[in-house]
N, CA and C of each residue as an Amber inpcrd file, in Angstrom:
protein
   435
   8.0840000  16.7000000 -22.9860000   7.0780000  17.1310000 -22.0660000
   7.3740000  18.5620000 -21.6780000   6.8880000  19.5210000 -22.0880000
   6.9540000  20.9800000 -21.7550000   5.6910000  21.5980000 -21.2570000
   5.9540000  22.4720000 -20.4330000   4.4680000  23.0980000 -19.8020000
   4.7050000  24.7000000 -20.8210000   3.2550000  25.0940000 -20.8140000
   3.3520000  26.3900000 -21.4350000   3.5550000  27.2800000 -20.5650000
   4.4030000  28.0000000 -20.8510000   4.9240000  29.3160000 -19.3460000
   4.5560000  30.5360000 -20.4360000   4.4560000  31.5800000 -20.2120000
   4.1120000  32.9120000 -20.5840000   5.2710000  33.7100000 -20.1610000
   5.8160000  34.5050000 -21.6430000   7.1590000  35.0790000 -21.5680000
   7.2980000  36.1390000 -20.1110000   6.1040000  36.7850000 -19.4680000
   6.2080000  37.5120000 -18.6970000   6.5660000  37.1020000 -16.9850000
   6.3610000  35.2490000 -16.7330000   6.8060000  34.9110000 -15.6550000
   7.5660000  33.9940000 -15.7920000   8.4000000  33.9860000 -16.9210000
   9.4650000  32.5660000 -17.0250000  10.5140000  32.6930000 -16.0930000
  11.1390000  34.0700000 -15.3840000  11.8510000  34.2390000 -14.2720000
  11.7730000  34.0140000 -13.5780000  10.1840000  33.9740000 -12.7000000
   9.5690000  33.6280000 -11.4030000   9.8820000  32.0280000 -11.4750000
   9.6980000  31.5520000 -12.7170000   9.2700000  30.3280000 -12.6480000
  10.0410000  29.3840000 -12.2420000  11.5730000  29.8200000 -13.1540000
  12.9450000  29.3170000 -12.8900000  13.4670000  29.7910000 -11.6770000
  12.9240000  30.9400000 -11.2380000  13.3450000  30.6770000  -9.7180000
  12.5660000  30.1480000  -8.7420000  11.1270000  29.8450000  -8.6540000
  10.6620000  28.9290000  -8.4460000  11.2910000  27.3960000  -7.9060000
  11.8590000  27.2450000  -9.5670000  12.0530000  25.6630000  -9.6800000
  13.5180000  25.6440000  -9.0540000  14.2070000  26.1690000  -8.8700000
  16.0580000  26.0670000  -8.5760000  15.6080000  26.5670000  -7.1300000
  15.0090000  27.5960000  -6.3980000  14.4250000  27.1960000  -4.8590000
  13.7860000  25.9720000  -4.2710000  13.4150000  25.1850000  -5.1750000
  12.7640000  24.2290000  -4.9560000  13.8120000  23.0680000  -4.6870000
  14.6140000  23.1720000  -5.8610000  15.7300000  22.0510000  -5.8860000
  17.0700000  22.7550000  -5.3120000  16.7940000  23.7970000  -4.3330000
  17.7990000  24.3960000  -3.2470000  19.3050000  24.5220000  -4.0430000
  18.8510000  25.3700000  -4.9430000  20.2010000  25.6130000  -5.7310000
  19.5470000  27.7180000  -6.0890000  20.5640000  28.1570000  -5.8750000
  20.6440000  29.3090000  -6.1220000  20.7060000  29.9340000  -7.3640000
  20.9300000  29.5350000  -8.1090000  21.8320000  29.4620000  -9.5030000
  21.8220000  28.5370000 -10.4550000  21.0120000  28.8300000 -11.7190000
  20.8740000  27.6930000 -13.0290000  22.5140000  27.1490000 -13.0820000
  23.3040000  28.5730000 -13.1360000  24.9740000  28.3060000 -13.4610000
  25.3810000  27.3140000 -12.0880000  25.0100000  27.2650000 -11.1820000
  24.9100000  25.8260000  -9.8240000  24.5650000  24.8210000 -10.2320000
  23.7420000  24.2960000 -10.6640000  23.7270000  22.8790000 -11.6840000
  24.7110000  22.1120000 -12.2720000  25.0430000  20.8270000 -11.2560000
  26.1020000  20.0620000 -11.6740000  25.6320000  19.8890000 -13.5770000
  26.8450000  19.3500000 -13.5430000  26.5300000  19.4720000 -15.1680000
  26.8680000  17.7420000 -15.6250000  26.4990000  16.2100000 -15.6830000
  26.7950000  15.4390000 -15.9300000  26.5280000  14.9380000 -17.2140000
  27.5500000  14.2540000 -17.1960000  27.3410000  13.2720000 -19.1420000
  28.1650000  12.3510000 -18.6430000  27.4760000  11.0080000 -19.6680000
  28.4340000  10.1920000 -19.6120000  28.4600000   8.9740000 -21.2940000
  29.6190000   8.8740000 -21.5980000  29.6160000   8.2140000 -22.7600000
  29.8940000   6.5710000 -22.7300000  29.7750000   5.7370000 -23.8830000
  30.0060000   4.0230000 -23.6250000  29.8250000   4.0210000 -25.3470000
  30.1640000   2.9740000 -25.4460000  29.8930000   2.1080000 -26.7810000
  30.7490000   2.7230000 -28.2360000  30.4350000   1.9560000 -29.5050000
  31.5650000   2.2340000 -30.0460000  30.4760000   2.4590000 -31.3760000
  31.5260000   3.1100000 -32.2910000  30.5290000   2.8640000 -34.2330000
  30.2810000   1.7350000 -34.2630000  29.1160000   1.7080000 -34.8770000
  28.4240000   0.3240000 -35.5830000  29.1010000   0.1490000 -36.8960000
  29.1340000  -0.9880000 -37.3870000  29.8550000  -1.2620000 -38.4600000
  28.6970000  -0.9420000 -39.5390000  29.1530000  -0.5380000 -40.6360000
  28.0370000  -0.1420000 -41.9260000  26.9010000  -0.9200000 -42.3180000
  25.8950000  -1.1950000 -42.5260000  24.5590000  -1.4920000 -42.3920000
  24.1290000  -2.7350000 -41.5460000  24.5260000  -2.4340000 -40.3680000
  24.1120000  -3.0420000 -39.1870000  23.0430000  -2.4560000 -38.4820000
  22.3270000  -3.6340000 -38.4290000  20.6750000  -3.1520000 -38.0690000
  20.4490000  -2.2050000 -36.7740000  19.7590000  -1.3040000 -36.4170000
  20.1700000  -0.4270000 -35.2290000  18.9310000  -1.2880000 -34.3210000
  19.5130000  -1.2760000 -32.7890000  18.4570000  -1.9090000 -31.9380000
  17.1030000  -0.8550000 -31.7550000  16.1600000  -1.8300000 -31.5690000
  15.0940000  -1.7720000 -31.2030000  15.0070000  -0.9960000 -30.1850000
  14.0690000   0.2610000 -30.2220000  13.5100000   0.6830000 -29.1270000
  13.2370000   0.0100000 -27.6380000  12.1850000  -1.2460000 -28.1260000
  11.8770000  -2.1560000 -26.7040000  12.9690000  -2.4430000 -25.9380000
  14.5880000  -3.1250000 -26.5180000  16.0160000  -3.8620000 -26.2960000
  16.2200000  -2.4100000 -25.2420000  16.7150000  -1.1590000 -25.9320000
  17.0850000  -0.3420000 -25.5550000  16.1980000   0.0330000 -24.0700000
  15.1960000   0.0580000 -23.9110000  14.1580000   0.3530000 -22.9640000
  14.3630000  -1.0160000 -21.8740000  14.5980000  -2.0770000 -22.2530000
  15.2450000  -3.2910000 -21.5110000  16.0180000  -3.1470000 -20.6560000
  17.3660000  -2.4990000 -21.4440000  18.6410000  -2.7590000 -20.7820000
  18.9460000  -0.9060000 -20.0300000  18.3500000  -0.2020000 -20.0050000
  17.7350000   1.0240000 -19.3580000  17.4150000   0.3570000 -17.4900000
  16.6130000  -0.8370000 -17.7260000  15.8780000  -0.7260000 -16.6810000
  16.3990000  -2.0680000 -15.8060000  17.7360000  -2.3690000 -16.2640000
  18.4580000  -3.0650000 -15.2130000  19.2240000  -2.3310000 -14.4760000
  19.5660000  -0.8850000 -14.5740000  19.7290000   0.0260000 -13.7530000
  18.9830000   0.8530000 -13.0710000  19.8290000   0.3520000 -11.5650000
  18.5060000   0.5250000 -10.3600000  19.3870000   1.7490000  -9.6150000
  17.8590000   2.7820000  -8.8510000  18.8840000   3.6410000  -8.2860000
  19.0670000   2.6760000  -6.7680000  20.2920000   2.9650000  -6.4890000
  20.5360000   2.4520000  -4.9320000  20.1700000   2.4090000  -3.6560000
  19.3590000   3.7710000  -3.5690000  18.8380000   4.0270000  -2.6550000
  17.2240000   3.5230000  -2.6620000  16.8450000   3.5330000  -3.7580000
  15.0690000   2.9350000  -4.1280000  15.3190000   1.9150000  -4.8370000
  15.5300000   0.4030000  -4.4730000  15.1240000  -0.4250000  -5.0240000
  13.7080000  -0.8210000  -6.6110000  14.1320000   0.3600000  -7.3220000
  13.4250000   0.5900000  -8.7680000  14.3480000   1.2520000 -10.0130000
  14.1190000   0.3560000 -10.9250000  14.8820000   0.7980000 -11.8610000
  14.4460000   2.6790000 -12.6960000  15.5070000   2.6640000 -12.8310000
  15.6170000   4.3930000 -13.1280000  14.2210000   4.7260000 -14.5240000
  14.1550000   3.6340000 -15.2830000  12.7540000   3.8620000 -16.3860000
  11.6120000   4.0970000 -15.4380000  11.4800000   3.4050000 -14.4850000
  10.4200000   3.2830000 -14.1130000  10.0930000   4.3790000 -13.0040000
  11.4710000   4.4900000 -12.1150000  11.4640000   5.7860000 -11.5990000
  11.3900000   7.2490000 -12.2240000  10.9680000   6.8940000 -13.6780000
  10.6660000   8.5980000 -14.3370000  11.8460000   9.0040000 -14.1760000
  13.0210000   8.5330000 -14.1720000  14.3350000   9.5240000 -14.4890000
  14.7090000   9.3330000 -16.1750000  14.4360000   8.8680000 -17.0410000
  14.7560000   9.2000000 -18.4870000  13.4200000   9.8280000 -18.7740000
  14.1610000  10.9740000 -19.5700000  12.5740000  11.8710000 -20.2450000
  12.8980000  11.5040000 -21.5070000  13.7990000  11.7810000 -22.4090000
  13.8790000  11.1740000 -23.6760000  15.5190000  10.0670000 -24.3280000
  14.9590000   9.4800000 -25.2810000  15.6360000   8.4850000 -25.7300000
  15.5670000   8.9370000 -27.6320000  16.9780000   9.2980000 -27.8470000
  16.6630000   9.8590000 -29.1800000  18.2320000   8.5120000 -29.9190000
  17.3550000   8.2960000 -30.8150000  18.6070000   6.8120000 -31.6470000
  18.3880000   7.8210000 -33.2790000  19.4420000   7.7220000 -33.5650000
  20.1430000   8.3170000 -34.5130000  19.8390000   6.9800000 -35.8720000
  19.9990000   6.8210000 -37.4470000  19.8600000   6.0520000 -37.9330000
  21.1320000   5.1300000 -37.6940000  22.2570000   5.6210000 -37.1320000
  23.0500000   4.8460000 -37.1950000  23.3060000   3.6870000 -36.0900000
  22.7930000   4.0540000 -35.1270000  22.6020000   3.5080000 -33.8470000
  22.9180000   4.3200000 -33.1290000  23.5590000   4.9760000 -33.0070000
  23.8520000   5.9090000 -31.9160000  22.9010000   6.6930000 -30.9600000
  23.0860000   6.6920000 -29.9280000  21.6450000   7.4020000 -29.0710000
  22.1980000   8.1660000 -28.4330000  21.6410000   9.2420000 -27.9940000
  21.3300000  10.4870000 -26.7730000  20.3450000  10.2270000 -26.1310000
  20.3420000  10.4760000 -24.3480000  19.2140000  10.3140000 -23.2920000
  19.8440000  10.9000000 -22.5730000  18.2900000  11.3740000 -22.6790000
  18.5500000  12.5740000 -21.5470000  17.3380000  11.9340000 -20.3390000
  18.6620000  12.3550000 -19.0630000  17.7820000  11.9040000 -17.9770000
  17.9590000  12.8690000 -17.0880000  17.4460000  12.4060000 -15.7240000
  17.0240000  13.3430000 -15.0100000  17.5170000  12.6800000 -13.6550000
  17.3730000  13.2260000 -12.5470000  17.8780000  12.9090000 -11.2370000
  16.7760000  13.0510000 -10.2260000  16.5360000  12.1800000  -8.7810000
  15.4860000  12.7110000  -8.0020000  15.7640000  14.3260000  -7.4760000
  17.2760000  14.6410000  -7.5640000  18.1810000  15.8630000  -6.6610000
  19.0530000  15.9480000  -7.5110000  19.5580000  17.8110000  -7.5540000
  20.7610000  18.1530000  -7.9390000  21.5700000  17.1420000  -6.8350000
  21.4460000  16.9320000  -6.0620000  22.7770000  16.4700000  -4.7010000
  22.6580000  15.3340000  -4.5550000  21.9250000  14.2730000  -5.6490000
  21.6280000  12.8060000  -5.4460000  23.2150000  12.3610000  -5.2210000
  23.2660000  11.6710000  -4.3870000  24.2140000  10.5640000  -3.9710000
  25.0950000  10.0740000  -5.0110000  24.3640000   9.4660000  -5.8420000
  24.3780000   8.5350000  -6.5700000  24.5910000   9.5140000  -8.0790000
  24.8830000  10.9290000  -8.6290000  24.5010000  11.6060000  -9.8010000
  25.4940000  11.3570000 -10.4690000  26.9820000  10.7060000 -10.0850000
  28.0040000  10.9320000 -11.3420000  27.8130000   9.3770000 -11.5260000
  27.3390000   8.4230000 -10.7960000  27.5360000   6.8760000 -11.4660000
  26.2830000   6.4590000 -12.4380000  24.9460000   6.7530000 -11.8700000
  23.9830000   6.9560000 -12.7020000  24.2470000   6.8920000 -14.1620000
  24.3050000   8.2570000 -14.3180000  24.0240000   8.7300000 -16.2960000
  25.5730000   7.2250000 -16.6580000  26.4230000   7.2650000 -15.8140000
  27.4730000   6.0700000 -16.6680000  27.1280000   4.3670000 -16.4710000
  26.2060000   4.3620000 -15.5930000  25.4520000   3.3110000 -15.4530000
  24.4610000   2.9660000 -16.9950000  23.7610000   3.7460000 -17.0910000
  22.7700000   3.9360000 -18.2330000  23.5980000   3.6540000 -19.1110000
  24.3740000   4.3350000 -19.5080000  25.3680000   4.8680000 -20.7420000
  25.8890000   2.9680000 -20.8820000  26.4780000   2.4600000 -19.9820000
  27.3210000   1.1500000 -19.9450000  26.1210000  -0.1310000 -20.5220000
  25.4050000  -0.1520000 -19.5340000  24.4510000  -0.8280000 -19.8900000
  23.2670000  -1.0490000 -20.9740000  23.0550000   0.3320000 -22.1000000
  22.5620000  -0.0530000 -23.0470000  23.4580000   0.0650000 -24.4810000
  24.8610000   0.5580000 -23.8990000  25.8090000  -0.2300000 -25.1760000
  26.0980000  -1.2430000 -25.5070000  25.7720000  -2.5980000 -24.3860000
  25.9680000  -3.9230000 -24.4020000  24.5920000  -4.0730000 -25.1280000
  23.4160000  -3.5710000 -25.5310000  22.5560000  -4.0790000 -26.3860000
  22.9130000  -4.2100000 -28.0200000  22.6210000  -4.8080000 -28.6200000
  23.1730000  -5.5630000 -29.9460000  22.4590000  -4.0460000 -30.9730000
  23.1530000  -3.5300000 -31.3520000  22.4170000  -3.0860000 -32.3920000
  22.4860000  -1.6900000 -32.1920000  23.4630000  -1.1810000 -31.0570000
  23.3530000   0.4960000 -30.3570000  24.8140000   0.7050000 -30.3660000
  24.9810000   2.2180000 -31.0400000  26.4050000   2.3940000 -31.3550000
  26.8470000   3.2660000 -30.2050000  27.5060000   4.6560000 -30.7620000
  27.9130000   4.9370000 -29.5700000  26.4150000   5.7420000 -28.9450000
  26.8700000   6.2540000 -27.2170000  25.7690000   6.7050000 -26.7100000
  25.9780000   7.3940000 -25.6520000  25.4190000   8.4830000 -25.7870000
  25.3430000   9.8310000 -24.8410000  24.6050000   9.5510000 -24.0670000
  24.8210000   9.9960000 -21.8390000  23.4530000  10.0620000 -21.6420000
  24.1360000  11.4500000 -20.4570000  23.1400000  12.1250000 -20.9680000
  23.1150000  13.7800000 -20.3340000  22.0020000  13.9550000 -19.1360000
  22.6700000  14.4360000 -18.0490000  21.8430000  14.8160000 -17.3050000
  21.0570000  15.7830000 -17.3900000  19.8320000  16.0560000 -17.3160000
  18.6750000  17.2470000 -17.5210000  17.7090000  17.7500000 -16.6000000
  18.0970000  19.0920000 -16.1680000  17.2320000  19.8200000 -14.8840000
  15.6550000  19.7230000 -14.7240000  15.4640000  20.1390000 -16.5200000
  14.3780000  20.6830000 -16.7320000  13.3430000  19.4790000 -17.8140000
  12.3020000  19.0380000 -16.9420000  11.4680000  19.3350000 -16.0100000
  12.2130000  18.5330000 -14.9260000  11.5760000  19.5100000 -14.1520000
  12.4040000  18.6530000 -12.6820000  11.3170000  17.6290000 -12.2980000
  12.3890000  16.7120000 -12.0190000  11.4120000  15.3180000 -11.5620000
  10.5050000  15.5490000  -9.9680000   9.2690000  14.6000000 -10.2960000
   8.4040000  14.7150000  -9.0210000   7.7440000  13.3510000  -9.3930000
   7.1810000  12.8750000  -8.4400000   6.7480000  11.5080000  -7.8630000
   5.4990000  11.4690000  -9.2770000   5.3970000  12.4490000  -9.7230000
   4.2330000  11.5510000 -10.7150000   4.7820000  11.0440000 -12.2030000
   5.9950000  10.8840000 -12.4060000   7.0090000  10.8300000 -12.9350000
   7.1360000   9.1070000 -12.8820000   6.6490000   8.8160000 -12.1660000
   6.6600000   7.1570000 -11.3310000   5.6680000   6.4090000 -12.2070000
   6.3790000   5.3890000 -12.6310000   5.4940000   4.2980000 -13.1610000
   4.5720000   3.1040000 -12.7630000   3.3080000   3.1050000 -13.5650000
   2.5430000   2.6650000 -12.3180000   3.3640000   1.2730000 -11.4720000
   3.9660000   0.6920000 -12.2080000   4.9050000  -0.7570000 -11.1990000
   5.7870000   0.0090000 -10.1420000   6.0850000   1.4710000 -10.5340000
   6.8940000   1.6820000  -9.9160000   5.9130000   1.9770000  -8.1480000
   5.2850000   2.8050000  -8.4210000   4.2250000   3.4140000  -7.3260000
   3.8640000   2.1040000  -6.6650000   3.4360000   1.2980000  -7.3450000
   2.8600000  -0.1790000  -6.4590000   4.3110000  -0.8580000  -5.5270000
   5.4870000  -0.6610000  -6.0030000   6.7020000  -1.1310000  -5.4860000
   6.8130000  -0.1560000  -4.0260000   6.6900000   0.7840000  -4.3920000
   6.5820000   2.0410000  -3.4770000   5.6040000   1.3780000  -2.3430000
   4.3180000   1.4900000  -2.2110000   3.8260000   1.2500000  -1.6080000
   3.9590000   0.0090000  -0.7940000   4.5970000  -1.2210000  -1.2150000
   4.8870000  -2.2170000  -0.7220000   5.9090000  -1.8260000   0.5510000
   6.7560000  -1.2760000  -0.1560000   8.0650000  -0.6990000   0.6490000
   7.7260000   0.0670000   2.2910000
């Protein structure tokens, strides 16, 4: 998901967005990763997209009773042929509470899916998350709340 910016205000823009998320400095950006899971053994079937998207969304953030898929914090999910995946997610805040257990939450929980080798999950600034990011179960949970 990328917006088109025009080379002449991409400065404004990024400072824009890092005033917004009250950080001074791109180089201010905690920087998180977190790793889990092991090689798949040689032609072992790699899991399913859906499995992977499953076990994603038994991790809930703590403070919002909604799992992190649904809260629009993963922007992408990239699986390798071997099984191995990279996800990149995202945070409500650079200063979330919760930012170093998160990405190892994710990371733990979809290596226990059958069929996913090892797996990266990287935290990512850009696009910065905002409420429309929210899935519609998620927004209806919201509103209950």
């Amino acid at each position: 998901m990328t917006d088109d910016v025009s080379v002449d205000n991409s400065d404004d823009i990024e400072a824009q967005l890092l005033q917004a998320m009250s950080v001074d400095d791109s180089e201010q950006l905690p920087v998180y990763k977190a790793y889990a899971g092991k090689k798949l053994e040689e032609n072992t079937e790699k899991a399913k997209m859906l499995d992977i998207i499953e076990a994603i969304k038994t991790v809930f953030d703590p403070e919002i009773p909604i799992n992190v898929y649904d809260l629009g914090l993963i922007y992408k999910i990239n699986q390798n042929d071997d099984g191995n995946l990279h996800i990149d997610m995202s945070l409500t805040a650079p200063a979330c509470p919760v930012a170093g257990i998160l990405p190892q939450q994710v990371a733990d929980a979809v290596s226990q899916t059958k069929g996913v080798g090892e797996v990266e999950v990287e935290v990512v600034w850009e696009p910065v998350w905002t409420l429309e990011r929210l899935s519609e179960e998620a927004r209806m949970m919201l509103e209950m709340i």
